[in-house]
C-alpha positions, -999 to +999 in steps of 0.1 A: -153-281+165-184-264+143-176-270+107-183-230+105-150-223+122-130-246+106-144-231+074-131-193+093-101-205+103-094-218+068-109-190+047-083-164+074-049-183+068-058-185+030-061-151+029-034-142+051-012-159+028-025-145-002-021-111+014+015-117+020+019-128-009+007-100-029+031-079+000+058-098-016+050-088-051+051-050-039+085-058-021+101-071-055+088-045-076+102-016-052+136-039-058+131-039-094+114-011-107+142+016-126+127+050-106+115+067-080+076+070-089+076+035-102+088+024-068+066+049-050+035+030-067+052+000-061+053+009-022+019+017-019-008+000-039+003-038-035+011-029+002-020-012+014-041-041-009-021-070+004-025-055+044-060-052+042-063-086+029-039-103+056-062-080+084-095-096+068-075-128+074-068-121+107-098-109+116-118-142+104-095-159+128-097-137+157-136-131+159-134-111+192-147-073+194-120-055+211-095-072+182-116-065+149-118-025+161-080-028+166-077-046+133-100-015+114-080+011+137-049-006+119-060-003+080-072+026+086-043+047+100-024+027+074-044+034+046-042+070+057-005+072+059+013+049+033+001+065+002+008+102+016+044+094+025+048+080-010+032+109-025+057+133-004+090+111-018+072+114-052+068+151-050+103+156-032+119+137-061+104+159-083+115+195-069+150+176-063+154+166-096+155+127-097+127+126-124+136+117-161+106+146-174+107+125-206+088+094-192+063+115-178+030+116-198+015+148-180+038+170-162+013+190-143+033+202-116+059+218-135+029+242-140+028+246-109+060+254-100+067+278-124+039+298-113+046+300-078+084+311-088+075+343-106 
């Protein structure tokens, strides 16, 4: 086997398990965390961080064409998705009321709201 391979092969599962390991860390702080925006962030940035380092991972093991555009077709329409969906729970705890507005530091929606009610 070229040494340049092994040195892929080993570099990939290294950082697939880092990956999932920072996965893991989002996964216990959406467990932990008190609210609903500190679990949204929780959700998102660990999760798309620790995905694109297990498909970098993957994609020093795999090597093939066809599978590293599959793997970039994955982070992308993930990286695309995961943070929108957390915004909309955000934003529909928000208007539904599950937000304490005293731990917020900028409340620049409420702005917003009140202006499209009158």
């Amino acid at each position: 086997m070229n040494v340049w391979l092994q040195i892929t092969d080993t570099a990939g599962a290294v950082l697939v398990l880092l990956g999932a390991a920072i996965c893991l860390l989002g996964v216990i702080g959406m467990l932990k965390l008190p609210d609903v925006l500190s679990r949204s962030h929780a959700a998102t940035k660990p999760q798309s961080l620790g995905m694109l380092i297990v498909l970098a991972g993957v994609a020093l093991r795999l090597r093939s064409g066809m599978d590293l555009a599959t793997l970039a077709l994955i982070g992308f329409f993930q990286l695309m998705t995961g943070p929108v969906a957390a915004h909309l729970v955000a934003r529909s705890a928000y208007r539904t009321g599950q937000i304490d507005h005293s731990e917020l530091l900028f409340d620049e929606l409420d702005e917003q709201l009140t202006e499209e009610s009158r």
